[in-house]
N, C-alpha and C positions, 0 to 999 in steps of 0.2 A: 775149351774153345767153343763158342758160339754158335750154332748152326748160321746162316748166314741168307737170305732171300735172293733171287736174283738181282731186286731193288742194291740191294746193300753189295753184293758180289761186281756190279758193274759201277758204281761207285766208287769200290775200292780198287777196281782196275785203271780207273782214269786217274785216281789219286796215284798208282803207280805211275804213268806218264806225265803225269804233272810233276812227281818226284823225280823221274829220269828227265827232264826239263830242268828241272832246278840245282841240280848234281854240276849238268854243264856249267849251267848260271853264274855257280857259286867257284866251278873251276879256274872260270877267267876272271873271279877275284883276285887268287893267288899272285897274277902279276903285277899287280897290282903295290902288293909287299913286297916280294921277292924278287919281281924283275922278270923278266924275258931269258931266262940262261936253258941250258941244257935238264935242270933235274926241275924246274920248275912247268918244261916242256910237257917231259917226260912222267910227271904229274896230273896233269892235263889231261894228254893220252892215255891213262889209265883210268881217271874217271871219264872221259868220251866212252872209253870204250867199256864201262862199266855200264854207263845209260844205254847204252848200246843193248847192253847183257838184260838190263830191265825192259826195256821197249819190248824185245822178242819174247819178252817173258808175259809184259803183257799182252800183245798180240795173242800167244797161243791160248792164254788164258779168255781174252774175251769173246774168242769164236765156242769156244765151250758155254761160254755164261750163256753166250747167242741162242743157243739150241734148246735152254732152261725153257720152261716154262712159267707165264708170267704168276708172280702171286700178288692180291692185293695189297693196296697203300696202306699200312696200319698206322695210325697214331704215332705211333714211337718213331717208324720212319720220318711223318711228317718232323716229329719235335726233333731228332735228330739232322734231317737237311735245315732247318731255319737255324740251329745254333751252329750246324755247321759253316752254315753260308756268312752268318753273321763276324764270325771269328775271321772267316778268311778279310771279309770289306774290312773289320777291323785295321788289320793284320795291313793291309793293300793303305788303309788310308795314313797309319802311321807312317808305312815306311816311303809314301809320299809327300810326305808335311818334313818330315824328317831328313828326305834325299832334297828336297826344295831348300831348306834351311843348312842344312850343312855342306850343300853344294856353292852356295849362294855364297859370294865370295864379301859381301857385305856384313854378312850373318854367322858364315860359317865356318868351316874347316871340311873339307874334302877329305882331311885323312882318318875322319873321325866316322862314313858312311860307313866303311863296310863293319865295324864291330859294334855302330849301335842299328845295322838290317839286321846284325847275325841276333845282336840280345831280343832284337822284335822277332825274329824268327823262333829263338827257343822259346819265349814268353810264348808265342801262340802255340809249341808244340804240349805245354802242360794242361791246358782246358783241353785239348783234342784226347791224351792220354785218359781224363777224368771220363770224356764224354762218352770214348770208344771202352774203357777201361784197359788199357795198356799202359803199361809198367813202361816200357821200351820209351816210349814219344816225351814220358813225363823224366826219366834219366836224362836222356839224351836231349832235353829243352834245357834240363838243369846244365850240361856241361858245356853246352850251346852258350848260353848266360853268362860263365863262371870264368869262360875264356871271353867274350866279347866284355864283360866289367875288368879283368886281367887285362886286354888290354888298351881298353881306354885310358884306365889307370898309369902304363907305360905310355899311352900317348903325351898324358897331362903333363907328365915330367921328361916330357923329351929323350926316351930312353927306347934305343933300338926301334926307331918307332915303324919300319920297313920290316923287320924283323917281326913283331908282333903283329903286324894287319898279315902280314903274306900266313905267321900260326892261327890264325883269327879264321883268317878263308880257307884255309887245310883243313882244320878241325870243323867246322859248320858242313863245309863240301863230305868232308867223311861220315857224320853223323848224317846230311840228309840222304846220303848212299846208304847207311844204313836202314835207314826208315824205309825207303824202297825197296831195300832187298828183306827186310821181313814183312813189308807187307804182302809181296810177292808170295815169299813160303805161305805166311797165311791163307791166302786166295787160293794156292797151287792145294793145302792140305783140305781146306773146304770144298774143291773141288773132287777130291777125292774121295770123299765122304758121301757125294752126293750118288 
């Protein structure tokens, strides 16, 4: 593990509330497929309160980075925030050219958003994996992917297609909880280092 700068330590704590942000997000996909019932509720409330579990975790974490002392901007910082930044505008303008056209009742299919956000989402988590060098972001964009082409593929042919969007938002939601919750450990074990 990397030693980590305060630059890079408070960056990655906001990338955890941005992840506990998008946990919910991707929670209230779910009904999306599956409907409104009891274990899709009940689904729900578990990642709420998972983000929940990240949020506090960032908090305690960035009152500590607070106290750091600053170090300078190094190069690699700067190359790292512009391919950072870049991937995410990517990332933002796909899956709004994309929510426009398949929203777009002209253009599109509505039931076709949420598994080609999820494959724009794992596609962005592999450059991020390469960039950060984790193993974890570039798995988990793979199975991100493999389930949102799964089930477009069942969209195409009209096969359980409510069943597949509601697996499609299950599994993205569980994966970006994941990515939260190891980023967390990470930041919590660099913290501890320090």
């Amino acid at each position: 593990m990397m030693e980590l700068s305060k630059r890079a330590l408070t960056g990655s704590v906001g990338s955890i509330f941005m992840l506990a942000f998008f946990t919910i997000v991707w929670a209230f996909f779910i009904p999306w497929g599956l409907g409104w019932n009891p274990i899709t509720i009940s689904i729900i409330m578990v990642f709420i309160l998972f983000a929940g579990w990240l949020y506090i975790g960032a908090i305690k974490a960035i009152r500590i980075v607070g106290k750091m002392t600053d170090a300078p901007v190094t190069e690699m910082d700067k190359r790292i925030g512009k391919r950072f930044g870049l991937m995410f505008g990517i990332e933002f303008a796909l899956m709004m050219v994309s929510g426009m056209l398949l929203g777009s009742s002209a253009l599109g299919n509505p039931n076709y958003i949420t598994p080609v956000f999820a494959f724009i989402v794992g596609a962005h988590c592999i450059p991020l994996g390469v960039l950060f060098h984790t193993r974890i972001h570039i798995i988990l964009g793979i199975i991100i992917m493999a389930v949102a082409i799964i089930t477009i593929i069942f969209l195409m042919y009209g096969q359980e297609m409510n069943n597949a969007i509601g697996v499609c938002a299950v599994v993205t939601t569980l994966c970006v909880a994941i990515m939260g919750e190891y980023l967390l450990l990470f930041v919590n074990a660099s913290l501890k280092r320090i």
